[in-house]
MIDOSE-1310 file (N, C-alpha, C; in nm, 2 decimals, decimal comma, always signed):
residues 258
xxxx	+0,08/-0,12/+0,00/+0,00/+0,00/+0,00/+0,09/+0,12/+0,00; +0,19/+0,10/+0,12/+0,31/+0,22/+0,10/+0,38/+0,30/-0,07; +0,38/+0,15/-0,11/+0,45/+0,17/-0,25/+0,37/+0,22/-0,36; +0,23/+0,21/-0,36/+0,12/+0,27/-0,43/+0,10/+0,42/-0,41
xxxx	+0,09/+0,43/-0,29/+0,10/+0,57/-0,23/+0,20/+0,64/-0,32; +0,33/+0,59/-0,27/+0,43/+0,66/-0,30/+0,46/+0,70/-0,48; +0,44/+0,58/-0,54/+0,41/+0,59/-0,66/+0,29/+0,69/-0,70; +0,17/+0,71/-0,68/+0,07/+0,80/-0,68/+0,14/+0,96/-0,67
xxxx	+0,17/+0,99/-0,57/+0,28/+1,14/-0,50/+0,38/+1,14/-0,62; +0,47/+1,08/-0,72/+0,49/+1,11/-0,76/+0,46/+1,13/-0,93; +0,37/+1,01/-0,94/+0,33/+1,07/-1,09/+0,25/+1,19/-1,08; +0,17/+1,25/-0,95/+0,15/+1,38/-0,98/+0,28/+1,47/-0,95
xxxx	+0,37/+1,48/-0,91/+0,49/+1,59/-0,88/+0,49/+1,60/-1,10; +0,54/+1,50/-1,18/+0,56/+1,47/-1,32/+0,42/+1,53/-1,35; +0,34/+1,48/-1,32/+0,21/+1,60/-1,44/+0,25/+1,75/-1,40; +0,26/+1,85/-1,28/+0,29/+1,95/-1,26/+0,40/+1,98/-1,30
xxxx	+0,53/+1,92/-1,32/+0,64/+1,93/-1,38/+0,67/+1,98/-1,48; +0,62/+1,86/-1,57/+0,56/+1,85/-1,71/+0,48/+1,98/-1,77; +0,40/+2,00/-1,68/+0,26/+2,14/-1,78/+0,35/+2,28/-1,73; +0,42/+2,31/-1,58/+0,47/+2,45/-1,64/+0,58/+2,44/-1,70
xxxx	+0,70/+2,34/-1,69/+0,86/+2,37/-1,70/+0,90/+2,30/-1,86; +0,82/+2,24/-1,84/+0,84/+2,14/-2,03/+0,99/+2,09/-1,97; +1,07/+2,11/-1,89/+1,20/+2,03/-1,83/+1,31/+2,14/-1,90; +1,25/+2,23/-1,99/+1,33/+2,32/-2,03/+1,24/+2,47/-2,08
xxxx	+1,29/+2,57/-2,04/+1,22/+2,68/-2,04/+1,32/+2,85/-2,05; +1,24/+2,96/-2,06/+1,30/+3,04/-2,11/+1,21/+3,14/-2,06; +1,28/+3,25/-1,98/+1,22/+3,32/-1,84/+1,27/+3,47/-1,87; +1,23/+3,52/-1,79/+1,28/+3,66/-1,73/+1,44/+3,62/-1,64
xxxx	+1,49/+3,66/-1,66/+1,59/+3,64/-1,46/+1,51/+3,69/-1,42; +1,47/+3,58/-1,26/+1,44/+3,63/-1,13/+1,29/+3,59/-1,15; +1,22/+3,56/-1,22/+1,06/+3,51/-1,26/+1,03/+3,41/-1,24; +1,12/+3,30/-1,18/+1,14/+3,17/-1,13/+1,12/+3,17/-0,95
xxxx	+1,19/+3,29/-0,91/+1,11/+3,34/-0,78/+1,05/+3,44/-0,77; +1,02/+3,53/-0,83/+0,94/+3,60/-0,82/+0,81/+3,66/-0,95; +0,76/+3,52/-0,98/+0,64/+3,54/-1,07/+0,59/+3,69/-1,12; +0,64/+3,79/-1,10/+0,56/+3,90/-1,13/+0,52/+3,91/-1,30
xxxx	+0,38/+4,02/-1,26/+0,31/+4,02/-1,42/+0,43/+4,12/-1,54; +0,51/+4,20/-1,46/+0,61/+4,29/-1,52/+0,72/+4,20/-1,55; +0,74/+4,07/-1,55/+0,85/+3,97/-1,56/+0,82/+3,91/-1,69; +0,82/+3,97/-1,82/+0,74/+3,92/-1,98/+0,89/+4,01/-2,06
xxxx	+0,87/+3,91/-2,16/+0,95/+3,95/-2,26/+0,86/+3,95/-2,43; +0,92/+4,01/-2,53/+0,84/+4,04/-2,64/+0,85/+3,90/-2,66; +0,74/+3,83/-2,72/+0,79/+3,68/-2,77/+0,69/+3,72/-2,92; +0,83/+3,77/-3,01/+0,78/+3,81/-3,17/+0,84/+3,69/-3,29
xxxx	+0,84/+3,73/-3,43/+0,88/+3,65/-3,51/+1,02/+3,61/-3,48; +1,11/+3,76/-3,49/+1,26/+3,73/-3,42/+1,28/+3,62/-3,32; +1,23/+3,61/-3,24/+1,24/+3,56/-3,14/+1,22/+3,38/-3,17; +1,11/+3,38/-3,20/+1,06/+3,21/-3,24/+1,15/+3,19/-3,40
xxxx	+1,25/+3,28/-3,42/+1,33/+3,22/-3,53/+1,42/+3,17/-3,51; +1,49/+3,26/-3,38/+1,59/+3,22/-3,34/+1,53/+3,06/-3,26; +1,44/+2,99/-3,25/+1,41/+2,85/-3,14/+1,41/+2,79/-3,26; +1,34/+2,82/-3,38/+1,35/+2,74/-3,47/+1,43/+2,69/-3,53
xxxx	+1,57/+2,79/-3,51/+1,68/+2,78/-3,60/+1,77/+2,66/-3,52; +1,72/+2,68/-3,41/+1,79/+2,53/-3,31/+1,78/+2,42/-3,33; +1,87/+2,30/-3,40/+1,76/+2,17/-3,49/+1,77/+2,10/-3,33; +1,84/+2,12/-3,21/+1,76/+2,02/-3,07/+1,64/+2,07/-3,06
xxxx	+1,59/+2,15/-3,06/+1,45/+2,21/-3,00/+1,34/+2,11/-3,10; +1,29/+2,05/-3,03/+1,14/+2,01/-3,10/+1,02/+2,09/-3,11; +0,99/+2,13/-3,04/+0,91/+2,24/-3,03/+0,90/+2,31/-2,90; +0,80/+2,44/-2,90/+0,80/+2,54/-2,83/+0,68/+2,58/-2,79
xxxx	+0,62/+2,62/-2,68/+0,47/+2,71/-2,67/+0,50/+2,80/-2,55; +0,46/+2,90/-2,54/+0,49/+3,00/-2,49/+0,36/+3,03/-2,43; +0,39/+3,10/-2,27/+0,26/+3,12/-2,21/+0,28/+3,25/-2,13; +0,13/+3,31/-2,07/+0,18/+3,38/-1,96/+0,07/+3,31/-1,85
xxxx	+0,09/+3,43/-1,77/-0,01/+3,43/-1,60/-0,01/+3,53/-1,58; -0,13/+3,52/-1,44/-0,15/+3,62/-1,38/-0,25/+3,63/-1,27; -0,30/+3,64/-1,15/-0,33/+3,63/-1,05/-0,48/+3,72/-1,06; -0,60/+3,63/-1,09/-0,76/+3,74/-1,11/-0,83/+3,67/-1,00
xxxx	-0,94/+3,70/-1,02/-1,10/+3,63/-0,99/-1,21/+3,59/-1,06; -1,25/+3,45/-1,07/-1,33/+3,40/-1,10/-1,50/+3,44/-1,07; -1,56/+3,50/-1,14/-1,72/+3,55/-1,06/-1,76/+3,46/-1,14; -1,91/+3,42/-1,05/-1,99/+3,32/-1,14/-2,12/+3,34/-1,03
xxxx	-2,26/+3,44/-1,09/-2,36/+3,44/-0,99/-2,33/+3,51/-0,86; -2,32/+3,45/-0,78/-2,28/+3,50/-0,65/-2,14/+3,47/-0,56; -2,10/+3,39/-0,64/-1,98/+3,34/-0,62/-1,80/+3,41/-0,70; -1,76/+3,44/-0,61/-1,61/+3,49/-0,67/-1,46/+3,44/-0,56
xxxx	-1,38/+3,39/-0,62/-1,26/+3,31/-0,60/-1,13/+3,32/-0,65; -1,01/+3,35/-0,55/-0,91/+3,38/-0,60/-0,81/+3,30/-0,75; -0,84/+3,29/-0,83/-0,77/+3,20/-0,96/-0,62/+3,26/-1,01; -0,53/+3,12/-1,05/-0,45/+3,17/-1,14/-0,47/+3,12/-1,25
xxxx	-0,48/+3,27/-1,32/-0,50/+3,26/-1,49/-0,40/+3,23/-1,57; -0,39/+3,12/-1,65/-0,28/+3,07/-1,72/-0,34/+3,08/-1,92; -0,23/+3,18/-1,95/-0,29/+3,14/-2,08/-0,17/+3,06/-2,18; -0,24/+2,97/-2,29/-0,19/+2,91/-2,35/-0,20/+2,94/-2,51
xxxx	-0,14/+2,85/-2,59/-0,21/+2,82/-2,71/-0,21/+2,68/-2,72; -0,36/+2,63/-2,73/-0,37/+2,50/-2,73/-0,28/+2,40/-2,82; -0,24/+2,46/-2,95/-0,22/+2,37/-3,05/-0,03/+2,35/-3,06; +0,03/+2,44/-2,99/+0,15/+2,42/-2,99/+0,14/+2,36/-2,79
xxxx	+0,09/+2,38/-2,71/+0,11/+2,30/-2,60/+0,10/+2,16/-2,59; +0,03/+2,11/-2,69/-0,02/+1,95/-2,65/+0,12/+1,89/-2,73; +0,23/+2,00/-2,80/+0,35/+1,95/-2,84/+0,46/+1,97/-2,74; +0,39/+2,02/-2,62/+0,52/+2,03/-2,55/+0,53/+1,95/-2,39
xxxx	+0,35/+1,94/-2,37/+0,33/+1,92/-2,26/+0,15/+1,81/-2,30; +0,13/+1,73/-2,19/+0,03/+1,65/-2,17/-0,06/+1,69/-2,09; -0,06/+1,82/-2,05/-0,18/+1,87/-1,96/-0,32/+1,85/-2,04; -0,37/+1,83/-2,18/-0,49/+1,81/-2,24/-0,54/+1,63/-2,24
xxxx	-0,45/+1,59/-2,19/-0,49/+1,41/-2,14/-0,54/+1,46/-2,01; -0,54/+1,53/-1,93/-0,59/+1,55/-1,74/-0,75/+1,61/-1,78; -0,77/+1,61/-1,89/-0,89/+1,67/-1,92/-1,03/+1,56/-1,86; -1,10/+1,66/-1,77/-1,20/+1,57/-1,67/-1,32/+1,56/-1,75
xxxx	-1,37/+1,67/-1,81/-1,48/+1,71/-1,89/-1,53/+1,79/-1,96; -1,57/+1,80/-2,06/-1,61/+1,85/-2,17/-1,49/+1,86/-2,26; -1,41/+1,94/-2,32/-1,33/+1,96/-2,42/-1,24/+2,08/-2,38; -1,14/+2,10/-2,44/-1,03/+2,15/-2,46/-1,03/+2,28/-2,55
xxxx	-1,05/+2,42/-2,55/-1,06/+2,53/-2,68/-0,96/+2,49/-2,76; -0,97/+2,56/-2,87/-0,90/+2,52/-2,99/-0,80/+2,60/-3,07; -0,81/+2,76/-2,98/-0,75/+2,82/-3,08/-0,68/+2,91/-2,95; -0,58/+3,04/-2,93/-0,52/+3,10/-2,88/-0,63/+3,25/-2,82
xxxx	-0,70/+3,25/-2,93/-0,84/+3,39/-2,90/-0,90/+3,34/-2,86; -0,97/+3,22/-2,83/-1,12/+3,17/-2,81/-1,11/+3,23/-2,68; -1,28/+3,24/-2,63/-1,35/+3,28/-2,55/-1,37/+3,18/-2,44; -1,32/+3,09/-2,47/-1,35/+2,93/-2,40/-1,24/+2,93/-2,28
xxxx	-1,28/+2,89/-2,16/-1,19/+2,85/-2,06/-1,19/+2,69/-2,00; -1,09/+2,68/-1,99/-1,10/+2,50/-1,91/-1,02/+2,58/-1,76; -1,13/+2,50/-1,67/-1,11/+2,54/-1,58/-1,06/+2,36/-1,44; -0,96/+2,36/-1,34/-1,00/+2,30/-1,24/-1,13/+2,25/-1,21
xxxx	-1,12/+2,14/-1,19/-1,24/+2,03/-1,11/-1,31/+2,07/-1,04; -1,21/+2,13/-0,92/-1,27/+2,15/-0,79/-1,32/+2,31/-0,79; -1,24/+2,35/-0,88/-1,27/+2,52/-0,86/-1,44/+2,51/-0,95; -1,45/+2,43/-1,06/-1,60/+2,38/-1,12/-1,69/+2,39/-1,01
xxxx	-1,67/+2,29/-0,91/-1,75/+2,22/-0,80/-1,76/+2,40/-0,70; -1,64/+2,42/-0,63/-1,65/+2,55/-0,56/-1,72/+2,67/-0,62; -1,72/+2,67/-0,75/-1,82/+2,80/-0,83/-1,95/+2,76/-0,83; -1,97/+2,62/-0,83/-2,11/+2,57/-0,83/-2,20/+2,60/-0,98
xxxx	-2,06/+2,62/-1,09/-2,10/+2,63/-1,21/-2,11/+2,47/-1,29; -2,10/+2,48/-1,42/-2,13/+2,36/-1,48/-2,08/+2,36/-1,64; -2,03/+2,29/-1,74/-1,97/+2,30/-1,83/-2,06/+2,36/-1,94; -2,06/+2,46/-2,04/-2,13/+2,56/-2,03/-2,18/+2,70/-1,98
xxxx	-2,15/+2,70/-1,92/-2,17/+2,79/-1,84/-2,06/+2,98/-1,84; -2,08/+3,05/-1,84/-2,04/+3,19/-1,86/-1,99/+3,23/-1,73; -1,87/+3,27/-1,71/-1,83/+3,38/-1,62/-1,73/+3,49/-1,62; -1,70/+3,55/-1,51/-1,61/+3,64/-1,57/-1,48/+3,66/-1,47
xxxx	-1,38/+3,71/-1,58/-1,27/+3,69/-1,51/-1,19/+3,86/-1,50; -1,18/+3,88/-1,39/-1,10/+3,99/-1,34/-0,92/+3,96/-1,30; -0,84/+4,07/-1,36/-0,74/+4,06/-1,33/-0,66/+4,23/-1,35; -0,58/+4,21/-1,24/-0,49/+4,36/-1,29/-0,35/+4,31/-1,42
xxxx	-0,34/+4,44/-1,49/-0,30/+4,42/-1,63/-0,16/+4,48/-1,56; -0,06/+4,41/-1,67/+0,07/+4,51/-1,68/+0,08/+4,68/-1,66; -0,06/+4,70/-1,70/-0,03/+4,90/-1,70/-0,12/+4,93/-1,55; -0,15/+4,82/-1,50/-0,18/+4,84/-1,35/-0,37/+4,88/-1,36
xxxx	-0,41/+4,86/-1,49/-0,54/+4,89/-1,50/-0,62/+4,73/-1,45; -0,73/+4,72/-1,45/-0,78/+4,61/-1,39/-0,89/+4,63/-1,54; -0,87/+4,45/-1,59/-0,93/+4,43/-1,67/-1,06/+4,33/-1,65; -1,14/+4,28/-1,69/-1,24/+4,20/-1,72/-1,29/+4,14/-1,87
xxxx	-1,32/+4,02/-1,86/-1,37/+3,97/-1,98/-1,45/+3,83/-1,95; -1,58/+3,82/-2,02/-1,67/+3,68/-2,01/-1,61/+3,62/-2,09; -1,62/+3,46/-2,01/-1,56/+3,34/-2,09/-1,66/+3,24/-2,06; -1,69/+3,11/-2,14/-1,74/+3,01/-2,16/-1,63/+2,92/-2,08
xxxx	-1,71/+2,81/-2,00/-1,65/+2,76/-1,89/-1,66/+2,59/-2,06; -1,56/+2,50/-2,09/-1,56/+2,44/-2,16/-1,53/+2,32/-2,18; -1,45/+2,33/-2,06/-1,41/+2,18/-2,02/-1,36/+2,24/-1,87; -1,31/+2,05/-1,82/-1,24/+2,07/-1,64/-1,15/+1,99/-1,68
xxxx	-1,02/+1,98/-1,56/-0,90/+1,93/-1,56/-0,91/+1,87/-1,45; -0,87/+1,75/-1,45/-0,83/+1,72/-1,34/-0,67/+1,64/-1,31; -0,61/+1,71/-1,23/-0,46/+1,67/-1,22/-0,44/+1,55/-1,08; -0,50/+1,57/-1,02/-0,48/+1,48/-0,92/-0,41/+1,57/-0,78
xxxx	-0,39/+1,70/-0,82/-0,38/+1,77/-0,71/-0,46/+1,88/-0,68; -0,54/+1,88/-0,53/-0,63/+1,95/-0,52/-0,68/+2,08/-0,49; -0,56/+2,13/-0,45/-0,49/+2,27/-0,46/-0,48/+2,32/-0,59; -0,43/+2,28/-0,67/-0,41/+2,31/-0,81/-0,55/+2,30/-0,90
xxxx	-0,60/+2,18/-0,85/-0,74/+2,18/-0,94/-0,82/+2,25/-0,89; -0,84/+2,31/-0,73/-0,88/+2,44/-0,71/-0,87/+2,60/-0,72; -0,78/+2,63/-0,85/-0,77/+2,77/-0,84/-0,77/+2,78/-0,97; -0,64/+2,71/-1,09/-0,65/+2,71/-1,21/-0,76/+2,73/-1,31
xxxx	-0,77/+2,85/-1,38/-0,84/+2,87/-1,51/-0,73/+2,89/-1,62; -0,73/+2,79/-1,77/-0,65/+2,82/-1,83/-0,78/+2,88/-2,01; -0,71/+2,99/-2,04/-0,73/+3,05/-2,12/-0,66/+3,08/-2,27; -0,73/+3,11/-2,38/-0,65/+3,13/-2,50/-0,53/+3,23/-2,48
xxxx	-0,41/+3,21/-2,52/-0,28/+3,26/-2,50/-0,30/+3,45/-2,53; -0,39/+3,47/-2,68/-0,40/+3,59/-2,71/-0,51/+3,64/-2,63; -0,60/+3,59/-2,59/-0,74/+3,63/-2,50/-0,64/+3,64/-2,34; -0,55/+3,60/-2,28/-0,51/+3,66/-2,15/-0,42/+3,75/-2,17
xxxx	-0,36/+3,74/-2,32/-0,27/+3,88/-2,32/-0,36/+4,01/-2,30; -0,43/+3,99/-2,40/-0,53/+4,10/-2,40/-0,63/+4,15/-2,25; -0,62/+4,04/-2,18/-0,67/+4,08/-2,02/-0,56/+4,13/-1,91; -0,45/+4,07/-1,95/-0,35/+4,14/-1,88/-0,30/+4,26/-1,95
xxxx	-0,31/+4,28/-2,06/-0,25/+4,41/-2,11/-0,14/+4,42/-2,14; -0,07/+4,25/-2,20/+0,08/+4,22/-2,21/+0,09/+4,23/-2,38; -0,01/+4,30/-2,50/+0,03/+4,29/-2,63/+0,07/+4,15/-2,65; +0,22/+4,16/-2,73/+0,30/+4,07/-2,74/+0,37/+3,96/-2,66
xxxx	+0,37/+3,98/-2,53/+0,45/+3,92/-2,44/+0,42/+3,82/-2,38; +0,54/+3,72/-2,37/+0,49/+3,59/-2,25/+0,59/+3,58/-2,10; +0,53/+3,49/-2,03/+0,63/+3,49/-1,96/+0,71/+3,40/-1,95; +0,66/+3,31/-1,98/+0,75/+3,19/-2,05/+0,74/+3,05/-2,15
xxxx	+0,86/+3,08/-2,17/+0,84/+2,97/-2,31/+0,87/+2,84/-2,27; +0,80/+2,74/-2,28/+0,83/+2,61/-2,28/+0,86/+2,50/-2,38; +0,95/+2,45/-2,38/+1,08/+2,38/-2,49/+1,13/+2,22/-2,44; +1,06/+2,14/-2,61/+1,09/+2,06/-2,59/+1,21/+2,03/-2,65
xxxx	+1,32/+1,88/-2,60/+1,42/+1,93/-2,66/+1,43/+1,75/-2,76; +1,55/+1,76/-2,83/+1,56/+1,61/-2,92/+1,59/+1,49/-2,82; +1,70/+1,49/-2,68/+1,67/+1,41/-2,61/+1,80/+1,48/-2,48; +1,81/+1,37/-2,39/+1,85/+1,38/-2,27/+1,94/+1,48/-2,24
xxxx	+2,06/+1,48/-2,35/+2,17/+1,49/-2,31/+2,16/+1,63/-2,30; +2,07/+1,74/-2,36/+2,06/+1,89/-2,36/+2,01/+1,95/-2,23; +2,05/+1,94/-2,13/+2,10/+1,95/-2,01/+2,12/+2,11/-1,95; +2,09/+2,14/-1,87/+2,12/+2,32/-1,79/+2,08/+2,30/-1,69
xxxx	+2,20/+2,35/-1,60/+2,15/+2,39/-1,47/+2,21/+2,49/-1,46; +2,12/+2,52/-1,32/+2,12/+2,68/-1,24/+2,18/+2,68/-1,09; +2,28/+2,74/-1,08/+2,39/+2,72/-0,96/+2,28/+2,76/-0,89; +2,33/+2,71/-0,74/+2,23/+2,77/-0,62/+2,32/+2,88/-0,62
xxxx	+2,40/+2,97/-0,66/+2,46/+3,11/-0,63/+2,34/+3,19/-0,71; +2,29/+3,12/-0,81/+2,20/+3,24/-0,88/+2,01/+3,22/-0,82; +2,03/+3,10/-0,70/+1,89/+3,05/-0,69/+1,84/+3,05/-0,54; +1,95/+3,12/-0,51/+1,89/+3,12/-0,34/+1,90/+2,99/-0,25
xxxx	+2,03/+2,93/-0,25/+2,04/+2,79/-0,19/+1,96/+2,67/-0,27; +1,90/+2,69/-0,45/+1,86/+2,59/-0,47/+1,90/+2,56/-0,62; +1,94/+2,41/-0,65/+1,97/+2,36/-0,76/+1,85/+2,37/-0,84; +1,88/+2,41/-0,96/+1,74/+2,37/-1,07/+1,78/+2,36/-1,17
xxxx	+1,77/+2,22/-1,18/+1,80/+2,14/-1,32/+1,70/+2,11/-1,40; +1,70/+2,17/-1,56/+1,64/+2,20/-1,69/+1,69/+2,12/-1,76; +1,61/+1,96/-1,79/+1,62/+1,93/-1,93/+1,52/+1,89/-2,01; +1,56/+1,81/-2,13/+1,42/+1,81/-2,21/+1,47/+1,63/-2,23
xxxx	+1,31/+1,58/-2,26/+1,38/+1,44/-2,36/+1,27/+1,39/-2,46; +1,26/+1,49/-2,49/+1,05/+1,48/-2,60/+1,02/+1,33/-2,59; +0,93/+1,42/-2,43/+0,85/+1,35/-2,41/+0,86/+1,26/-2,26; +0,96/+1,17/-2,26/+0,97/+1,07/-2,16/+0,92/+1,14/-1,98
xxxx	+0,93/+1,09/-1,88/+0,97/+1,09/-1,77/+1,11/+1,11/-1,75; +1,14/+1,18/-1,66/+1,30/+1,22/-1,58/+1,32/+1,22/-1,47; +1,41/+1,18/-1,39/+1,43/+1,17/-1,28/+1,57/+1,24/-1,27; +1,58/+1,29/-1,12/+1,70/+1,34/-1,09/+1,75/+1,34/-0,94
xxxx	+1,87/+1,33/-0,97/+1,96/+1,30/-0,82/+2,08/+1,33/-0,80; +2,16/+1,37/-0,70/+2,27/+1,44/-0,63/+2,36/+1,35/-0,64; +2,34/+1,19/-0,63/+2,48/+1,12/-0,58/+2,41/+0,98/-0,69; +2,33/+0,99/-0,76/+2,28/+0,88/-0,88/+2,22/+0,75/-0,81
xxxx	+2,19/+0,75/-0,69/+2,10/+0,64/-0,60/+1,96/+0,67/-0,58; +1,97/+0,79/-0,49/+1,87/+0,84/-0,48/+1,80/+0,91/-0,60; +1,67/+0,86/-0,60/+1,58/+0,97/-0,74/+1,47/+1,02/-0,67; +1,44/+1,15/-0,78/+1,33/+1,23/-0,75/+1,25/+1,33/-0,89
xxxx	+1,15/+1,31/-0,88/+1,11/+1,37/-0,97/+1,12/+1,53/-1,05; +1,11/+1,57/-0,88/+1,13/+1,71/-0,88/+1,26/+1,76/-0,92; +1,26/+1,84/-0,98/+1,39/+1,90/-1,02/+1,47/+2,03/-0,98; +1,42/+2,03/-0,86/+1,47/+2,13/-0,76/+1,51/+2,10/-0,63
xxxx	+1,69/+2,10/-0,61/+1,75/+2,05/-0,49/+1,73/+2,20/-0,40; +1,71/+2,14/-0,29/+1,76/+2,28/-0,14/+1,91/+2,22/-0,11; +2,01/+2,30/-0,12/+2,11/+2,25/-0,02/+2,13/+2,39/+0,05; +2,23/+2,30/+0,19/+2,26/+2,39/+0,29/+2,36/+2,47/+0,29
xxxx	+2,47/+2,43/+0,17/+2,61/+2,46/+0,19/+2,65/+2,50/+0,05; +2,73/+2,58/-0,04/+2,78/+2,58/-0,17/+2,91/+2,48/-0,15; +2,91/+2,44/-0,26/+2,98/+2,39/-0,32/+2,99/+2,28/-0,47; +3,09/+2,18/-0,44/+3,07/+2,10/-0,55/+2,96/+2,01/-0,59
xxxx	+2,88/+2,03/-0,69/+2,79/+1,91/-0,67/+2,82/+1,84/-0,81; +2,79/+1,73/-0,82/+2,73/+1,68/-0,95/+2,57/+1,60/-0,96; +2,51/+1,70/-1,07/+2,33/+1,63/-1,09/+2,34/+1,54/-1,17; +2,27/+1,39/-1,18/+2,24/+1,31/-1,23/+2,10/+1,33/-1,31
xxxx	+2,08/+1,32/-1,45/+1,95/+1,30/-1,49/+1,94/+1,14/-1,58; +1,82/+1,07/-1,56/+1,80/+0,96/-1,61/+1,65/+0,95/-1,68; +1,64/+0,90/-1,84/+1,51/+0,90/-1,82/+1,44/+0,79/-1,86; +1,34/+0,73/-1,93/+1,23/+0,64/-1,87/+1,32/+0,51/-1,95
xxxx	+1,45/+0,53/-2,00/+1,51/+0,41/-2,10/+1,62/+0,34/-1,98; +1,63/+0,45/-1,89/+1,77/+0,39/-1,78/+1,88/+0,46/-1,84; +1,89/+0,57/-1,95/+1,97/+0,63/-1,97/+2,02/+0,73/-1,86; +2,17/+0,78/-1,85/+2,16/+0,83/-1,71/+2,28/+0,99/-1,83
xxxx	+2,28/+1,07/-1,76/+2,37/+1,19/-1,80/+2,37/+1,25/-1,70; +2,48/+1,32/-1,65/+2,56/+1,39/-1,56/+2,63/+1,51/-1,58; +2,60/+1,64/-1,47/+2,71/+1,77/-1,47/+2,73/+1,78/-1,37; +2,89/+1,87/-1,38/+2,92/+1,93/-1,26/+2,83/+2,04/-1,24
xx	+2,82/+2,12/-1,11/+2,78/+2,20/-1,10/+2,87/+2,28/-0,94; +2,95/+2,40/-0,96/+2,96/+2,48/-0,80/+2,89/+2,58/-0,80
């Protein structure tokens, strides 16, 4: 029963892994801890020529956020709004397999939201259904817009399926007031070996190891015995480390890191 458990705990750590970080990603500095809506970069043609021109990169989808409220009737709840574009994420990430009910929008503008399970149940709304979403924009104005509730998600974590609304990538730019901008890009890569980490000198006492392996499971570890999904060590002390990544073939690749 222990080992079920434990297995359970972490194929959810791998679905939330998986839908924000793609195992490899492309940020603001400093947007890693400190999420802010002013933490966006232009993501234009330039930009996605230069990812294209990379022949490791398999593909790319690029997203923002942003911290609103969900109103529905009498009911309003604090949400994080995540926008996407459906048709390049289901190349980078498996978050449209967690899909609980009804369907998935189709295009980056739609009016359509898929929302959390539990945040469904806590609104006391129903698939179909119309509400509206408030959020303060980049220019500090507070925006609103009605959306079609269209499908639910369910991830297996309850926290998460209680707050999450994800929306068309150009429909939350346009509510946050970010034009062109995401906050981050998520990249998948040709396989294991394309590898990056982030010293804990730049992370606040913590390792964060970025890779890609389109598609697989990854695991990672400090001394190659112990594994963990998560791909963020705390340590106490600087120094020398070396990270282990392995993925779902038993392949293993290794860096230094001080």
């Amino acid at each position: 029963m222990r080992g079920i458990q434990i297995g359970m705990y972490e194929l959810n750590i791998n679905h939330i892994v998986r839908m924000f970080s793609g195992y490899v990603q492309i940020q603001r500095e400093g947007y890693h801890s400190n999420p802010s809506i002013q933490s966006c970069f232009e993501f234009n043609e330039e930009f996605t020529s230069k990812l294209s021109s990379v022949p490791e990169i398999i593909s790319y989808t690029a997203r923002v956020q942003g911290d609103g409220l969900v109103s529905y009737k009498d009911n309003s709840l604090g949400v994080a709004i995540i926008g996407i574009n459906p048709i390049t994420e289901k190349r980078v990430t498996d978050i449209y397999k967690r899909l609980n009910e009804g369907k998935f929008f189709d295009s980056g503008s739609s009016d359509g939201a898929v929302v959390g399970y539990k945040l469904l149940k806590n609104l006391g709304a129903k698939i179909g259904d119309k509400v509206v979403l408030l959020a303060q924009g980049y220019d500090g104005t507070l925006g609103n817009i009605l959306v079609r509730i269209v499908g639910s998600i369910k991830t297996g974590l309850p926290e998460f399926d209680g707050m999450v609304v994800f929306i068309g990538l150009s429909t939350a730019q346009n509510l946050l007031s970010l034009d062109d901008n995401a906050h981050t890009v998520a990249i998948s890569l040709e396989d294991i070996s394309s590898v990056n980490i982030v010293p804990p000198s730049q992370t606040n006492g913590n390792i964060i190891v970025n890779a890609a392996s389109g598609g697989d499971s990854l695991w990672y570890s400090l001394d190659g015995n112990s594994w963990q999904l998560n791909n963020i060590f705390t340590i106490s002390t600087n120094g020398n480390y070396t990270v282990f990544v392995k993925n779902e073939s038993g392949c293993i690749v290794s860096q230094s890191v001080i």
